[in-house]
VEXZA-212665 format. One record per atom (N, C-alpha, C, CB): residue in three letters; x, y, z. Coordinates in steps of 0.1 Angstrom, whole numbers, plus 5000, padded with zeros to 4 digits. Glycine has a CB too. Example, Ala and Ser with C-alpha at 12.3 -4.5 7.8 and 13.67 -1.06 7.14 Angstrom:
BEGIN
ala513249435078 ala512349555078 ala513249675078 ala511349555090 ser512849785071 ser513749895071 ser512950005079 ser514149945057 
This chain:
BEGIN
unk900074624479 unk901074714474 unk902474654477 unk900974854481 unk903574684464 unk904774624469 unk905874714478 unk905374574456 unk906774654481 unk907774744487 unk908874854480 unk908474664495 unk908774784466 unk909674844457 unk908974964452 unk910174764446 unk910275034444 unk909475164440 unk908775184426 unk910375264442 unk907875224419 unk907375214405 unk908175164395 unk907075324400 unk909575254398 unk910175274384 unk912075224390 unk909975484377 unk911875104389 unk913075044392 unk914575034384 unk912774934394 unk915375004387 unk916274924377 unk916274884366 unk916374824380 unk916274874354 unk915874794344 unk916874694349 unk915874844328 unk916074544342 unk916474424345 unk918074384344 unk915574344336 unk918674314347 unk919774344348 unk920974394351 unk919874344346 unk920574534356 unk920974654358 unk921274664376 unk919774754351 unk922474684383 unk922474654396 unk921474734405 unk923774654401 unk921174714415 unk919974814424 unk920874914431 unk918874724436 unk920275014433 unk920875114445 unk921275254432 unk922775004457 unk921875324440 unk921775474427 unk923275494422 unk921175674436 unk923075534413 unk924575524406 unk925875574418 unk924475664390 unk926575554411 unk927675544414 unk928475744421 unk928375464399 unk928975734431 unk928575924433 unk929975954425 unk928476004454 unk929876084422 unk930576184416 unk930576164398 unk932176174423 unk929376094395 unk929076134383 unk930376064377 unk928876294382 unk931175984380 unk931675924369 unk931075784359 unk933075904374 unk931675754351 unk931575674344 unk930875504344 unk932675694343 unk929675464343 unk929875314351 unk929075284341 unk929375274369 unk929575204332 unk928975114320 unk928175064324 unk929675004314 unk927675004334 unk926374904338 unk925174974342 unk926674804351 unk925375134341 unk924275214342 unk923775244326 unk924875364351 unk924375224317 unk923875294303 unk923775374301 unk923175294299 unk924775464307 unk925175614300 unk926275674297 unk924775704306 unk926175724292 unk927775724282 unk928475864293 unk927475784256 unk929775884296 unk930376064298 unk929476184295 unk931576094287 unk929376194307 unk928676334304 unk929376444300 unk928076394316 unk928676494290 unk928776644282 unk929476594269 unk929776794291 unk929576454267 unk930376414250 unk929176344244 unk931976284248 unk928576384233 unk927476324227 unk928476264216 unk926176414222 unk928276134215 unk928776084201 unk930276054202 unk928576204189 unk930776054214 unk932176044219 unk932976184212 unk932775864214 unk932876274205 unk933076414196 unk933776494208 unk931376504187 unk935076514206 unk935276634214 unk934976734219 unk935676674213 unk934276764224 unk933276954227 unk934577094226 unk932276964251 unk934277184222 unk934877274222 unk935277324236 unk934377334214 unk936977364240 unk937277414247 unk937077514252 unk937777394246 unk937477634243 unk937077794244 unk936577834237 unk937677874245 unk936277964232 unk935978024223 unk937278054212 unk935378134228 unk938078054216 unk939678054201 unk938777934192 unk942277974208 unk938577804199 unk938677724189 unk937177754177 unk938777564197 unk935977794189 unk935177854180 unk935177974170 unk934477874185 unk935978064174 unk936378144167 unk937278104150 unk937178214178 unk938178014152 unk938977954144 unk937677924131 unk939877824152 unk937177804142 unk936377684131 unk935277784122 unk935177544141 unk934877904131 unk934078014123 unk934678084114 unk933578104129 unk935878114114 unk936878214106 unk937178114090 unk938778254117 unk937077974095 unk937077884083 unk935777904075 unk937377734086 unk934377904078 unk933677944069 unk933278054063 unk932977904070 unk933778174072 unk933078294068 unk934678304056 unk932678454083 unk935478264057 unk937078274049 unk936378204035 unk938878164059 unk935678134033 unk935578074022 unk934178194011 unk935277904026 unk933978274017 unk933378404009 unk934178484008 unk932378474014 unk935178504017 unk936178614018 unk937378604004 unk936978584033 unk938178474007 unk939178413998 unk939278333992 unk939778404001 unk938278283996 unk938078103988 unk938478003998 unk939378053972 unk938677873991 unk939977783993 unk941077814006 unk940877803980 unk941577914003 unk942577944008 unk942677994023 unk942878014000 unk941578064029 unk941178074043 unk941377894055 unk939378144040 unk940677824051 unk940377694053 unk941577614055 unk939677654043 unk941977664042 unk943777574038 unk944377614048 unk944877604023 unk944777734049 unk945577784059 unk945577754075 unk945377904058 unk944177754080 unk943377724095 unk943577594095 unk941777764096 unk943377474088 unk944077364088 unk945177304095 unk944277354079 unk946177404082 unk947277364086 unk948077444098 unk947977374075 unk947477524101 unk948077584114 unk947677514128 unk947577734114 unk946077474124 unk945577464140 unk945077284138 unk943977604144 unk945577194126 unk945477054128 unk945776994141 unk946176994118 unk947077004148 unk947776904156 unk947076994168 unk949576874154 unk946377124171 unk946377144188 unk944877214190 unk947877274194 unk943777154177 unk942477174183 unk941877054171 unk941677364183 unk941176964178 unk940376904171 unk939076944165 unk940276824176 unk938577024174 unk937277124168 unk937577214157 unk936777224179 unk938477274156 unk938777374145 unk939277294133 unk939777474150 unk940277184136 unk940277114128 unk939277014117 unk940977074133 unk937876984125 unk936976894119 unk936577034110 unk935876804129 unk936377154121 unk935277234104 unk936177284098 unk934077384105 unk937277314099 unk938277364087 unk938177264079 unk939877414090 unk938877154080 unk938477004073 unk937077004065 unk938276884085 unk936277024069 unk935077034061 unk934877184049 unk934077024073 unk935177234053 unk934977404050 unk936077354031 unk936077554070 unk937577274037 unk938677264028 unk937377144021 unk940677214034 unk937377044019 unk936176954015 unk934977014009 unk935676874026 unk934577104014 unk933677174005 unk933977223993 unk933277264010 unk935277313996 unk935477353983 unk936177263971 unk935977453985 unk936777193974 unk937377083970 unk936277003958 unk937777003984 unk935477033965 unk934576933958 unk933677003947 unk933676853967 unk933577143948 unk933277223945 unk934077213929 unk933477313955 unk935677233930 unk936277263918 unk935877153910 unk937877283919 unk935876993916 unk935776863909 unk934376883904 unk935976733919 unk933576913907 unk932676923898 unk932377033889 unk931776903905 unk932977123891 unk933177213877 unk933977163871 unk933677343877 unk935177143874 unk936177063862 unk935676943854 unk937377003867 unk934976833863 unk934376743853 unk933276763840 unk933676663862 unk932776863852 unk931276893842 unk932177033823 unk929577053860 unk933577103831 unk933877133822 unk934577063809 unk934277213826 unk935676963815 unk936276843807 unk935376753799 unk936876763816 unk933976773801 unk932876683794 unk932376813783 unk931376623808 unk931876913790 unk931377003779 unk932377123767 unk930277093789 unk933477113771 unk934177213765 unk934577153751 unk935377243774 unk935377033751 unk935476973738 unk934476923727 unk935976883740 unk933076923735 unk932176923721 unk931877103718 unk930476813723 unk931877173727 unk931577293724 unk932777343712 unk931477393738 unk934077313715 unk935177323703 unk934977303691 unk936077263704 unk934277193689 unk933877083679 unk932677123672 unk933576943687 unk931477093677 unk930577083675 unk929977253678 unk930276963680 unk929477293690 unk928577433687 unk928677443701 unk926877433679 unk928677593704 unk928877663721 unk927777633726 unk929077823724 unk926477583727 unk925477543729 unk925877393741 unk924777513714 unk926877383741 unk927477283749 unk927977313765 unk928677263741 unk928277463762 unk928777513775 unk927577583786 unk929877643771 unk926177523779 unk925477583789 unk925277483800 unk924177623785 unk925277363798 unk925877263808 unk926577293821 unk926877203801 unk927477413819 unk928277483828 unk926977563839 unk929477603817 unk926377573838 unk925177663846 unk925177623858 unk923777663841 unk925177433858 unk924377363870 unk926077403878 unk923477153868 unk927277353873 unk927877393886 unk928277463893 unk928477363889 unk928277613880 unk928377743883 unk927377803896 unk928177813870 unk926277753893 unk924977823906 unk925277703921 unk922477803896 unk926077583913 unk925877543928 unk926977603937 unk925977373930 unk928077633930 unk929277733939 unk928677893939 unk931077733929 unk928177923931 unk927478073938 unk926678053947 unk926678153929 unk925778003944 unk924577953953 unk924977923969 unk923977803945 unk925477783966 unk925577673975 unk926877733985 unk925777503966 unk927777813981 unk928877833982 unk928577914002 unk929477943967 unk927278023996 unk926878104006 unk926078014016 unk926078223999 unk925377934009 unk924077864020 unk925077794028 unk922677744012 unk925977744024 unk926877644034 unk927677674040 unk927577554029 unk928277814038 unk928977864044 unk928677954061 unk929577924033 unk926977934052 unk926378014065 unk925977894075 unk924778134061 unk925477744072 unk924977684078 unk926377634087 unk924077604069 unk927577594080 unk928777594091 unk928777694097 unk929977584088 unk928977794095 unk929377924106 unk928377934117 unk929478084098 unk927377894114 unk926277934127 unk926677784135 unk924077944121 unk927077704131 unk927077564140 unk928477534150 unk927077434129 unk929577634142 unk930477614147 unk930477704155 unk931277604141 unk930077874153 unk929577964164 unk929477904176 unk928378024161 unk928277764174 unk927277714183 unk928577624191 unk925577624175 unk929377574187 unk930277464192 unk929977374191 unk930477454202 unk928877324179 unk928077264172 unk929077154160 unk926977374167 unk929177014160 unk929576954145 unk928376964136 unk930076784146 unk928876974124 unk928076974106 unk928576874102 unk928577104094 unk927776834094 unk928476784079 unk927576764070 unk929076644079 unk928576824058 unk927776864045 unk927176704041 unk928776944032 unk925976724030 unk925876594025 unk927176594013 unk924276564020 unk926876464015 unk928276384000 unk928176433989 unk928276223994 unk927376453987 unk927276473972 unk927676663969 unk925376423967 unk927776773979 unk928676843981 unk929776833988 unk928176913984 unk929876773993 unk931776764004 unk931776614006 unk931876844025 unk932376563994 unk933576443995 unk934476464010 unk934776453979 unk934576384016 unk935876394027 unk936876324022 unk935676344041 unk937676404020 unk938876354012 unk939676424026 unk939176443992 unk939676514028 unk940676584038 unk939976524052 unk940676784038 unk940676474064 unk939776434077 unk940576514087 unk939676254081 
């Protein structure tokens, strides 16, 4: 039997037990405790409160809930700022794809036959639709003190 213990060191890694009071020591391989992903964690509940008031605001008023929380609380919470940021990006992307999809179908409907504007359906149900499912899937995450992000193909980040 050896003198060492089962489950040592990994190779390279100095011997003896980390470093006391839990700070920081690169040669252990673990990153700051309580930041996953280096992401700010939420401070209090204001800031959760905020980043939640940005999605439930986009059933309430649109756009405009989001816009506002932004610009008020960009420079003195970064948590409220990433989901308001997202929440504004959502909808954002929202209009761009009705406008495209309308700028494509409206002028042959003029032209040619209203049979054109049913086209309009797919981005109409994805903002009815999609408008609610996302707005609930941010608000429960940000509740949680939790980061989201929509996929791309709903929320362009255009706003960061």
């Amino acid at each position: 039997m050896t003198d060492q213990p089962p489950y040592g060191p990994p190779p390279g890694q100095p011997p003896g037990p980390p470093p006391p009071g839990g700070h920081y020591d690169p040669r252990w391989g673990y990153g700051p405790p309580g930041v996953p992903n280096g992401m700010p964690r939420p401070g209090h509940g204001e800031e959760t409160t905020w980043a939640l008031f940005s999605y439930i605001g986009i059933v309430v008023i649109g756009f405009l809930a989001p816009l506002v929380i932004y610009c008020v609380k960009k420079n003195s919470s970064p948590f409220t700022r990433y989901h308001a940021a997202q929440a504004l990006n959502y909808e954002i992307t929202l209009l761009i794809h009705m406008l495209a999809v309308a700028a494509l179908c409206v002028p042959p409907a003029i032209v040619l036959s209203p049979w054109f504007l049913v086209a309009l359906a797919a981005p109409y149900l994805e903002s009815l639709i999609g408008q609610f499912v996302f707005a609930i899937i941010g608000a429960v995450k940000a509740g949680k003190g939790e980061y989201v992000r929509f996929p791309t193909f709903f929320c362009f980040r255009m706003i960061r």
